[in-house]
py3Dmol code that shows the C-alpha trace and the ligand (Angstrom):
import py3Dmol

protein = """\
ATOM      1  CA  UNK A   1      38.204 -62.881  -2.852  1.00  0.00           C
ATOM      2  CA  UNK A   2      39.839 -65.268  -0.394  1.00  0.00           C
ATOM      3  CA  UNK A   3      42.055 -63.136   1.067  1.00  0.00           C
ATOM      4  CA  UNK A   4      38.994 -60.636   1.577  1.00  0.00           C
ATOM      5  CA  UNK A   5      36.840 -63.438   3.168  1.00  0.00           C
ATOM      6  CA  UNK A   6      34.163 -62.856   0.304  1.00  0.00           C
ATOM      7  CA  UNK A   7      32.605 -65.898  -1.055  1.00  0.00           C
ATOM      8  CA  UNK A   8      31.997 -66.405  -4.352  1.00  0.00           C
ATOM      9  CA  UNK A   9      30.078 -68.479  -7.051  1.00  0.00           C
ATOM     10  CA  UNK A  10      31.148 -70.474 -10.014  1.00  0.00           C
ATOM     11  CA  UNK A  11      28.295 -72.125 -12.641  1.00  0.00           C
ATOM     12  CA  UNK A  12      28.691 -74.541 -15.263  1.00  0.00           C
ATOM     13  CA  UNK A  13      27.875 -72.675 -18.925  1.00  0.00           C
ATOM     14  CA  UNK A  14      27.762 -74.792 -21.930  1.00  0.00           C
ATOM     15  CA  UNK A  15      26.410 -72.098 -24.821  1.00  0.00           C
ATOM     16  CA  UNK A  16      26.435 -68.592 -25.758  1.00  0.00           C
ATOM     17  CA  UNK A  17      23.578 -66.977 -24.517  1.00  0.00           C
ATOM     18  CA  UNK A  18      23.545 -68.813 -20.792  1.00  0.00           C
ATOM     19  CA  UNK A  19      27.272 -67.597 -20.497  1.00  0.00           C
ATOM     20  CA  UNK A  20      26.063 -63.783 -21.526  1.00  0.00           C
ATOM     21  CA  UNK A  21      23.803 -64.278 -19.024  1.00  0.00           C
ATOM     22  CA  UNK A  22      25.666 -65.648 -16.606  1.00  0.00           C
ATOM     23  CA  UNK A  23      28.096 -62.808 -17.864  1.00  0.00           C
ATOM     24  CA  UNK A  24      25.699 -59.985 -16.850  1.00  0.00           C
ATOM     25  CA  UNK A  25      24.671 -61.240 -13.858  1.00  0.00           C
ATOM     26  CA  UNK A  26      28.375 -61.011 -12.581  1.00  0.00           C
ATOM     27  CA  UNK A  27      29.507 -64.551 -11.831  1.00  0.00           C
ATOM     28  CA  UNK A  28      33.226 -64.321 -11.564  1.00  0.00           C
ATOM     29  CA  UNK A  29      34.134 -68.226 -13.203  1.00  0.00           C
ATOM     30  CA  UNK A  30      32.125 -69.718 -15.850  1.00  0.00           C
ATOM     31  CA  UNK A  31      33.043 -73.837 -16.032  1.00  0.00           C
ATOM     32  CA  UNK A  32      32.010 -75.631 -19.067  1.00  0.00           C
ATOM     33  CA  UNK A  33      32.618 -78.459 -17.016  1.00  0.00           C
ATOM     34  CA  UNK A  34      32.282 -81.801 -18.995  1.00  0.00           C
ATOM     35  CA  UNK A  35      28.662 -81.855 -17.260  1.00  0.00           C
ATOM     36  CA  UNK A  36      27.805 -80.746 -20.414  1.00  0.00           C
ATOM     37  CA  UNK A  37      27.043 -84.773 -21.321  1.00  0.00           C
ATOM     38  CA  UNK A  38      24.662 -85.709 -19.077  1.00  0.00           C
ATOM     39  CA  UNK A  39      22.987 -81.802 -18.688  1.00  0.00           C
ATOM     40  CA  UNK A  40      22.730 -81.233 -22.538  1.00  0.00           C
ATOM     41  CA  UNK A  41      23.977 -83.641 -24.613  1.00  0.00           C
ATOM     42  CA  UNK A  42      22.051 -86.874 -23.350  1.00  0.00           C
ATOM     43  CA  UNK A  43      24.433 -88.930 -22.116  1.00  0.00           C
ATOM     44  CA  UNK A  44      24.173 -91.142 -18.802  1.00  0.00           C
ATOM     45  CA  UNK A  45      27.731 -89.630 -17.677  1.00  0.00           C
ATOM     46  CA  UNK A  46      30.442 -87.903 -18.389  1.00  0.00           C
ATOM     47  CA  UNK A  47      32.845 -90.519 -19.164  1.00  0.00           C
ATOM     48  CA  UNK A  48      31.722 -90.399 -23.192  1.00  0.00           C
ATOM     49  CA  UNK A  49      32.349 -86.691 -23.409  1.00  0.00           C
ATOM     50  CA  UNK A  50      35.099 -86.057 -26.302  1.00  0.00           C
ATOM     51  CA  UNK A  51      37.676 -83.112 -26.329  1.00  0.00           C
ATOM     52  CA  UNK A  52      35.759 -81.921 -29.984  1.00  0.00           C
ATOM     53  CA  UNK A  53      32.789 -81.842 -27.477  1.00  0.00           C
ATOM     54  CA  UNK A  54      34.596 -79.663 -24.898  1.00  0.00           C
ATOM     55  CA  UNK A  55      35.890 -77.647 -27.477  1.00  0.00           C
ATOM     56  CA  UNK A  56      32.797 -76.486 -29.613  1.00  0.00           C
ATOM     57  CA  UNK A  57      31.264 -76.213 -26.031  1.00  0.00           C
ATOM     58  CA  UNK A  58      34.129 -74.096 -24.887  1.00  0.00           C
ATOM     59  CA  UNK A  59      34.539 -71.310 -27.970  1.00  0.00           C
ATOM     60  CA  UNK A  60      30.910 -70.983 -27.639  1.00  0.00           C
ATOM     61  CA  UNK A  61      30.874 -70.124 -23.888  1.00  0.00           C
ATOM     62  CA  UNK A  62      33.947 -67.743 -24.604  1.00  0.00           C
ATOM     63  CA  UNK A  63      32.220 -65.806 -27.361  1.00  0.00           C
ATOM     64  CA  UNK A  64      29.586 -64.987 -24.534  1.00  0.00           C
ATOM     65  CA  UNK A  65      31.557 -64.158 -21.402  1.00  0.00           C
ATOM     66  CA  UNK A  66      32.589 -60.509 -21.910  1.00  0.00           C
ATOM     67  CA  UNK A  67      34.507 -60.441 -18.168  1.00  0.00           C
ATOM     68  CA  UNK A  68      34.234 -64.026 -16.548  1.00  0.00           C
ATOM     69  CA  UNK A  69      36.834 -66.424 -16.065  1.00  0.00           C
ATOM     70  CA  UNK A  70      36.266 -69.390 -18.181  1.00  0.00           C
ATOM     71  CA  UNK A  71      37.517 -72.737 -16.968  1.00  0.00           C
ATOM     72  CA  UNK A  72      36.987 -75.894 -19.012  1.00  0.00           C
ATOM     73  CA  UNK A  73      37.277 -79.563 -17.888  1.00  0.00           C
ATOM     74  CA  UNK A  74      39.327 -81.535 -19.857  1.00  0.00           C
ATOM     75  CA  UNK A  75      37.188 -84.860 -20.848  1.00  0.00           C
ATOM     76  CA  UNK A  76      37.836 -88.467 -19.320  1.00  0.00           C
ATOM     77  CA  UNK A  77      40.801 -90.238 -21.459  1.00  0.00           C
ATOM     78  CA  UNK A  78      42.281 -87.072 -22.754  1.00  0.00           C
ATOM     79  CA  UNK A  79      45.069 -87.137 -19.258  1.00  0.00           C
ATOM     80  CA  UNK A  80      45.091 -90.332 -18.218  1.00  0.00           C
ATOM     81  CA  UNK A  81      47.307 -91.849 -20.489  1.00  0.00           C
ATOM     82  CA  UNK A  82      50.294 -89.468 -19.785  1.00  0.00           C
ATOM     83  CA  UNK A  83      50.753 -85.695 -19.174  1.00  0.00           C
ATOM     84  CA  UNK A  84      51.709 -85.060 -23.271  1.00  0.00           C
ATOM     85  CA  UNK A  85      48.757 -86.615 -23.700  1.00  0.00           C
ATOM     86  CA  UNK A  86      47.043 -83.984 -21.068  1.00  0.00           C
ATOM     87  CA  UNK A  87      48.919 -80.692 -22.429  1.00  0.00           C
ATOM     88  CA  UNK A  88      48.191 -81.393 -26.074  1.00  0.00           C
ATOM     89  CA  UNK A  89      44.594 -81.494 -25.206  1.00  0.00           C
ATOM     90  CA  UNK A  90      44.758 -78.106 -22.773  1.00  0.00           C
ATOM     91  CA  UNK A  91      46.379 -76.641 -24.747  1.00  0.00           C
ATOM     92  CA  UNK A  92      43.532 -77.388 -27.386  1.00  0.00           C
ATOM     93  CA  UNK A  93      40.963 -76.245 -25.035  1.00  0.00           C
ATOM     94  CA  UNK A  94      42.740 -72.871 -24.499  1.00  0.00           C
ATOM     95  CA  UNK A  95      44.352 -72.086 -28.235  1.00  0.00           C
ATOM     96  CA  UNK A  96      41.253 -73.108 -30.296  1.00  0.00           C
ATOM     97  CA  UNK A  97      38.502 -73.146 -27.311  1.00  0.00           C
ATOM     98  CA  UNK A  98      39.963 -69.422 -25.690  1.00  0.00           C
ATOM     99  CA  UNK A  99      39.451 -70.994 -22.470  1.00  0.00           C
ATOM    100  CA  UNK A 100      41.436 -69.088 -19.384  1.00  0.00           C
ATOM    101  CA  UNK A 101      42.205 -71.978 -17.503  1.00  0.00           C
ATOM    102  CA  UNK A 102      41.936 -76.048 -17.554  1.00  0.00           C
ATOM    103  CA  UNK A 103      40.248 -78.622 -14.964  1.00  0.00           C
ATOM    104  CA  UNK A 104      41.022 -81.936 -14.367  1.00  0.00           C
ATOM    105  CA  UNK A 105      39.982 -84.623 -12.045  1.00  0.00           C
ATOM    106  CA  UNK A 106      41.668 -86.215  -9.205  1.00  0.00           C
ATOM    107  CA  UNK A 107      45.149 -85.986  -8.122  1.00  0.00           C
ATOM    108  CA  UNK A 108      48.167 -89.153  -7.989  1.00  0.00           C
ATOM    109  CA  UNK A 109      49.583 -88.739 -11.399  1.00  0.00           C
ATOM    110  CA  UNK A 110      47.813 -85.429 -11.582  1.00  0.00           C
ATOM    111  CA  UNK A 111      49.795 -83.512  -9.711  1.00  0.00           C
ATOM    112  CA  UNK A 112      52.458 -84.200 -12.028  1.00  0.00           C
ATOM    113  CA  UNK A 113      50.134 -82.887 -14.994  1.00  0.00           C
ATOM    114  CA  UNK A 114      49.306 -79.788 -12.902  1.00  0.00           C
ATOM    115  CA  UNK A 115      52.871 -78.994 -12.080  1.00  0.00           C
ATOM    116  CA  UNK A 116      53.589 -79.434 -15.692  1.00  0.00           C
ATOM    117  CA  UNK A 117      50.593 -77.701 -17.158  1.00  0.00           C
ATOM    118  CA  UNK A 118      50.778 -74.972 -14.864  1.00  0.00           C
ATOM    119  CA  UNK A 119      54.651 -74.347 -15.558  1.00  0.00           C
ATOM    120  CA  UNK A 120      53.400 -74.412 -19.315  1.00  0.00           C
ATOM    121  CA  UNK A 121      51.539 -71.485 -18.907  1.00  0.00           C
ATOM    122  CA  UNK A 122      48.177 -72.984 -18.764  1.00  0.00           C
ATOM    123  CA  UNK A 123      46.003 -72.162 -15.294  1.00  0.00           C
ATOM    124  CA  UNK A 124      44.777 -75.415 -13.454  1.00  0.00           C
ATOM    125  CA  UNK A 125      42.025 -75.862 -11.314  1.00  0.00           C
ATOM    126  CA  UNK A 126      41.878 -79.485  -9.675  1.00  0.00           C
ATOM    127  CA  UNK A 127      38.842 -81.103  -8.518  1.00  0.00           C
ATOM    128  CA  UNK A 128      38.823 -84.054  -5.936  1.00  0.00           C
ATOM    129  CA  UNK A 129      36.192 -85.836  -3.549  1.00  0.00           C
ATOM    130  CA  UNK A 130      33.573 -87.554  -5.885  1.00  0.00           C
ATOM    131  CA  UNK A 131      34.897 -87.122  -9.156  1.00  0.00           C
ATOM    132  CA  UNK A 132      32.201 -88.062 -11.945  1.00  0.00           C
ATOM    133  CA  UNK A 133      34.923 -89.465 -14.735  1.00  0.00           C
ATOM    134  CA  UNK A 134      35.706 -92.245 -12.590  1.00  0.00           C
ATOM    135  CA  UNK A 135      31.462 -93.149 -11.621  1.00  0.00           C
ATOM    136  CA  UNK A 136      32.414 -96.651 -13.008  1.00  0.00           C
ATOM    137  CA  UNK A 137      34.637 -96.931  -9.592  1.00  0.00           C
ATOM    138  CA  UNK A 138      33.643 -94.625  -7.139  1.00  0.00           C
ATOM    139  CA  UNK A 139      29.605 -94.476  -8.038  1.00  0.00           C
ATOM    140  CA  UNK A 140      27.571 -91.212  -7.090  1.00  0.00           C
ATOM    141  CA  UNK A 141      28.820 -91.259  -3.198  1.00  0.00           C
ATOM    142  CA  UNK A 142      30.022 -89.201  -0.829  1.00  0.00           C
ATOM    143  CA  UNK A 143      33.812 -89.271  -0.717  1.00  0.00           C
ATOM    144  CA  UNK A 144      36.297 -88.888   2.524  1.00  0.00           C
ATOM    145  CA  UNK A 145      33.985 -90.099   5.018  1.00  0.00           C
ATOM    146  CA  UNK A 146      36.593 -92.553   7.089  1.00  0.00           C
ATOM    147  CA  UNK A 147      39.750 -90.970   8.404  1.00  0.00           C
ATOM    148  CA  UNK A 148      41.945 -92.197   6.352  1.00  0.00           C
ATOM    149  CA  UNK A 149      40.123 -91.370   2.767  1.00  0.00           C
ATOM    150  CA  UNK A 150      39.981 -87.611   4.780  1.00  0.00           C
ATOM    151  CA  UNK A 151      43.344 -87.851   5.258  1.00  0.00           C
ATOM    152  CA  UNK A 152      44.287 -88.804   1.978  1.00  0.00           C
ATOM    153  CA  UNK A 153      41.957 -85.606   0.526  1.00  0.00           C
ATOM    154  CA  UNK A 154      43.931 -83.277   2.544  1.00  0.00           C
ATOM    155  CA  UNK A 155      47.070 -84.595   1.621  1.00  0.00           C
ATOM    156  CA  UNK A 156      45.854 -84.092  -2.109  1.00  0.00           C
ATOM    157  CA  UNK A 157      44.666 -81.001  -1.813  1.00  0.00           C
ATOM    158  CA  UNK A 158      48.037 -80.153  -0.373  1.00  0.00           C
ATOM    159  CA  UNK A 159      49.621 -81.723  -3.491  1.00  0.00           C
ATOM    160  CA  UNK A 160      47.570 -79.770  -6.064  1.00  0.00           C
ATOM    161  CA  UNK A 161      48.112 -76.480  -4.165  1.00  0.00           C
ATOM    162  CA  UNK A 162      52.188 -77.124  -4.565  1.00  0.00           C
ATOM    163  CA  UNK A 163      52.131 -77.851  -7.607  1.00  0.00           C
ATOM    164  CA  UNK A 164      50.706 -74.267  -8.602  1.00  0.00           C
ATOM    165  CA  UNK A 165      46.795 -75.000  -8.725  1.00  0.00           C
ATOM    166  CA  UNK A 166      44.677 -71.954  -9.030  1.00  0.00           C
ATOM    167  CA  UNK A 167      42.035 -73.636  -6.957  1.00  0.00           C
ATOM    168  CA  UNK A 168      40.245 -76.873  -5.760  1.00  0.00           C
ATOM    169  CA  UNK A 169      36.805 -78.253  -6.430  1.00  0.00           C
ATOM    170  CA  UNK A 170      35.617 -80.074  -3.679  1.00  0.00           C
ATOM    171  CA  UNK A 171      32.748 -82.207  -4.524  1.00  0.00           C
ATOM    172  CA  UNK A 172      30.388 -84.641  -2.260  1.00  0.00           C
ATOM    173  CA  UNK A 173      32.309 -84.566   0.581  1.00  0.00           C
ATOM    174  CA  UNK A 174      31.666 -84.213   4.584  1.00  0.00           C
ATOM    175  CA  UNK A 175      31.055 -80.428   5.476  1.00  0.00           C
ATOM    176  CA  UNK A 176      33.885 -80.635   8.259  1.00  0.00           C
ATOM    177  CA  UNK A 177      36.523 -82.361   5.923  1.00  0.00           C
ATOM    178  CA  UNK A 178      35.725 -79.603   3.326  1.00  0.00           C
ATOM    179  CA  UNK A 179      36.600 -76.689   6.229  1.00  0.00           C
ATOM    180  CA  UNK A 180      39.782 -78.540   6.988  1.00  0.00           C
ATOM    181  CA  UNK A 181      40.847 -78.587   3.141  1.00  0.00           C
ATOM    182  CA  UNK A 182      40.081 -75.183   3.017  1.00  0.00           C
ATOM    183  CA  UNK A 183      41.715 -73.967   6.135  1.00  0.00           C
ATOM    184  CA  UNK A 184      44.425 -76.051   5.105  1.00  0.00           C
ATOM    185  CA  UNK A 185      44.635 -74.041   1.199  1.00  0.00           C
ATOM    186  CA  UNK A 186      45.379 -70.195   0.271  1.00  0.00           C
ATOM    187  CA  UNK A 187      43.939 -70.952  -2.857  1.00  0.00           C
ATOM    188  CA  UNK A 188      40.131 -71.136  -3.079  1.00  0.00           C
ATOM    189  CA  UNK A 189      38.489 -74.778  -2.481  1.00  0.00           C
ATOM    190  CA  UNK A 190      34.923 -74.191  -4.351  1.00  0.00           C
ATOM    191  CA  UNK A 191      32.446 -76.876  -2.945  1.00  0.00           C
ATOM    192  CA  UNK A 192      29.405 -78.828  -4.336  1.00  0.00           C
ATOM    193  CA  UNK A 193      27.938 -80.964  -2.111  1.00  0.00           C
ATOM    194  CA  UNK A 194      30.685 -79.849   0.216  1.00  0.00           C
ATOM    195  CA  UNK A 195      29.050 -77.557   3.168  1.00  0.00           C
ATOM    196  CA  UNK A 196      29.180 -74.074   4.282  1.00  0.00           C
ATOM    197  CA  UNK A 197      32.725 -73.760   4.944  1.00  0.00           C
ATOM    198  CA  UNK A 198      34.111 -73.853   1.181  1.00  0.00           C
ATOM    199  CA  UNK A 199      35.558 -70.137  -0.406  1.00  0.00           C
ATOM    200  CA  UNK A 200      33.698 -70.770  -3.102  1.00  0.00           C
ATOM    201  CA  UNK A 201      29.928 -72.778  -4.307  1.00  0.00           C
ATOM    202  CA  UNK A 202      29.933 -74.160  -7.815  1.00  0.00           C
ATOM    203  CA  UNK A 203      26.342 -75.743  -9.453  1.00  0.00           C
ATOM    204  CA  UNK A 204      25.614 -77.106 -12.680  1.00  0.00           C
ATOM    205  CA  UNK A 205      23.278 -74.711 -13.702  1.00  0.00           C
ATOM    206  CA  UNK A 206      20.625 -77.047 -15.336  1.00  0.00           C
ATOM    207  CA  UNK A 207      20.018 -78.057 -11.750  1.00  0.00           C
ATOM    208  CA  UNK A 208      19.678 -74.101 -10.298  1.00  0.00           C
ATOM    209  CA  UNK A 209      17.464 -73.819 -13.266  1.00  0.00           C
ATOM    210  CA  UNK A 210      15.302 -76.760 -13.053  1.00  0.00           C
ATOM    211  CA  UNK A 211      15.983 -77.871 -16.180  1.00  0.00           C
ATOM    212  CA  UNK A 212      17.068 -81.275 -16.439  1.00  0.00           C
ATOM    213  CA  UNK A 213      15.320 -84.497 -16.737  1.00  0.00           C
ATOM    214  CA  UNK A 214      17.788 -86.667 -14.464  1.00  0.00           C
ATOM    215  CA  UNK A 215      17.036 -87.061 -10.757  1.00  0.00           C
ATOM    216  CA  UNK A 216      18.737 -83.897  -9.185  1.00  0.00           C
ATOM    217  CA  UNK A 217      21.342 -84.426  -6.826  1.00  0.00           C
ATOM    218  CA  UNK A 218      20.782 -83.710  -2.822  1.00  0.00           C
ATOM    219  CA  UNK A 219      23.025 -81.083  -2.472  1.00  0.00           C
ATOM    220  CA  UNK A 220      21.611 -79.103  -5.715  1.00  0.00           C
ATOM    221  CA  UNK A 221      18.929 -76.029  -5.335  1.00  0.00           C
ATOM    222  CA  UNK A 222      16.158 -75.292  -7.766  1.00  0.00           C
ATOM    223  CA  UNK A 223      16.109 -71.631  -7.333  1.00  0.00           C
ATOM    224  CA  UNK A 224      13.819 -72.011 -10.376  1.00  0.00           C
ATOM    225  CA  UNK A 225      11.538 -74.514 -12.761  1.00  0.00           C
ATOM    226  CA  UNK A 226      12.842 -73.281 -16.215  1.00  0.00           C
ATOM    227  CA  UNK A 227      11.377 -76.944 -17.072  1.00  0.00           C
ATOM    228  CA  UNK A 228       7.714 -76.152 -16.793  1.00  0.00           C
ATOM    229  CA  UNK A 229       7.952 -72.912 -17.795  1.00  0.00           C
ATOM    230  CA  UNK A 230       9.391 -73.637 -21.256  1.00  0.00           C
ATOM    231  CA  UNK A 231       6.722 -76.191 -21.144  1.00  0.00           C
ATOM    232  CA  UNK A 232       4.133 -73.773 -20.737  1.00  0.00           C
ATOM    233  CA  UNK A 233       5.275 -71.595 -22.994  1.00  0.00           C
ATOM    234  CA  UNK A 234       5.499 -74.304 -25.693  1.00  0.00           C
ATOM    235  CA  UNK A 235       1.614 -75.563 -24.941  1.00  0.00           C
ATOM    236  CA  UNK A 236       0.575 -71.552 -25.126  1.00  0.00           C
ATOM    237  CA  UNK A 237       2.710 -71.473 -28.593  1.00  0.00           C
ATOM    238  CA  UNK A 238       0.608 -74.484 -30.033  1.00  0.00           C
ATOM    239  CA  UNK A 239      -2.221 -73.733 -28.552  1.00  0.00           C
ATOM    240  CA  UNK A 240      -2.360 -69.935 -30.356  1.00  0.00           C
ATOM    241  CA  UNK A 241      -1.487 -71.678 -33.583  1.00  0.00           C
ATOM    242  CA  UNK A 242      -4.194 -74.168 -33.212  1.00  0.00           C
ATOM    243  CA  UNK A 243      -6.535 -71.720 -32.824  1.00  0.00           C
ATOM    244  CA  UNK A 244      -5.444 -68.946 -35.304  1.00  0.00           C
ATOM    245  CA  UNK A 245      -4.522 -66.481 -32.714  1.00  0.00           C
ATOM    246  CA  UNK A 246      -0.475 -66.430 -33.767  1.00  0.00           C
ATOM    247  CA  UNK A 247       0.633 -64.844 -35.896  1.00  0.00           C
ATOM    248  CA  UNK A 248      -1.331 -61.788 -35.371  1.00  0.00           C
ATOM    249  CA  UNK A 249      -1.185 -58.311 -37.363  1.00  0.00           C
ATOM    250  CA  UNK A 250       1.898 -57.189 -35.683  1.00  0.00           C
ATOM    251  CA  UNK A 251       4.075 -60.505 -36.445  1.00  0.00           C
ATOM    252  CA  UNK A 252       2.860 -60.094 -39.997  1.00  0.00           C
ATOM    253  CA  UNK A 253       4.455 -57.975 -43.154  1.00  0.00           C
TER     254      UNK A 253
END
"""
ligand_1 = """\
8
KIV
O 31.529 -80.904 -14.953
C 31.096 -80.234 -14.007
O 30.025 -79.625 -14.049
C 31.894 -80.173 -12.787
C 31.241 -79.573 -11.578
C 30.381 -80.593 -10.929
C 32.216 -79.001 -10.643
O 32.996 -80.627 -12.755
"""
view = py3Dmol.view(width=600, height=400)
view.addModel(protein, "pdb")
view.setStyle({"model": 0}, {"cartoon": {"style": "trace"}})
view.addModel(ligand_1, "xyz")
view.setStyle({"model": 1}, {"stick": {}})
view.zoomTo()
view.show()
């Protein structure tokens, strides 16, 4: 799709029927990114998120995508100890999860785990600019903004892309540093909270959907408010109870 100059969308999918949705509706890449924590499973972040997590999270979302792509993240403290560390738990993701391809956060002594998990077989995606598993540093801000961070993104970029990446996810960082990264790539950089210029946009579909109960992020769309529908629906659903109307005849043997 790069090479034809189409742009394309990944979404975060964290159960069965979203991802047979998602499925149907044609999305090429289906992430259960480790988003999952503070979209579904109540966490503040995603630094608790455990690989058992991932994994029921994962085989679920793979039971439901009939043609997409699925990529999963691999959680904070399952590759930062050392690359075994890393491939044990990709290999995890993609033997007992049936994930396609692994994500991981950040580059350094990632690079080496890319080269590594890549020449194992196992499709890598990277993912650099704000980078959630390391909030407890970095916080919720834009990343690259002085030359020298923007350097430092390109060069890493560069790095993942050598060492056999299938693709970069930019995130929270200056439109015109995410063109340069891009120009800079033939793999696909997918952006969020990145500008225009990216191959590819990824979301976390809770926020597309209106759906979460966090503040949502600037650079997130509600192309929907699944929230006060389902409300709605709920209040109708208690309110036909209350007043005898459900079940009728034809929901009753
Ligand atoms: O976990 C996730 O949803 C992600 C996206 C923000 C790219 O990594």
């Amino acid at each position: 799709m790069k090479e034809r100059g189409e742009r394309f969308v990944m979404l975060t999918a964290y159960d069965h029927p979203t991802a047979t949705v998602l499925d149907a509706a044609g999305v090429p890449m289906l992430l259960v990114g480790d988003s999952v924590g503070d979209n579904v499973l109540g966490y503040d972040s995603t630094v608790p998120v455990t690989l058992d997590e991932m994994l029921h999270h994962t085989a679920a979302v793979v039971r439901g995508a009939a043609r997409a792509v699925v990529v999963a993240d691999l959680p904070f403290g399952t590759y930062q100890v050392s690359v075994d560390e890393g491939l044990h738990a990709g290999i995890r993701l993609m033997k007992e999860g049936g994930a396609n391809a692994i994500k991981a956060e950040g580059a350094g002594p990632v690079v080496e785990f890319a080269r590594r998990a890549v020449a194992m077989g196992m499709p890598f995606m990277g993912h650099l600019g704000l980078t959630p598993q390391s909030v407890n540093q970095l916080g919720y801000r834009v990343q690259g903004r002085d030359d020298q961070a923007a350097e430092r993104l390109v060069a890493d970029a560069r790095a993942l892309e050598e060492a056999g990446a299938l693709s970069v996810v930019l995130e929270a960082v200056p439109a015109e540093l995410a063109r340069r990264v891009t120009e800079a790539l033939s793999i696909p950089t997918i952006g969020i909270g990145a500008g225009p210029h990216t191959d590819g946009q990824v979301l976390v579909l809770h926020d597309l959907l209106g759906l979460n109960t966090r503040p949502t992020p600037r650079f997130a769309k509600h192309y929907v408010d699944l929230r006060a529908a389902m409300l709605d629906a709920v209040k109708t659903f208690q309110a036909e109870v209350a007043d005898g109307d459900f079940p009728g005849p034809e929901h009753s043997y």
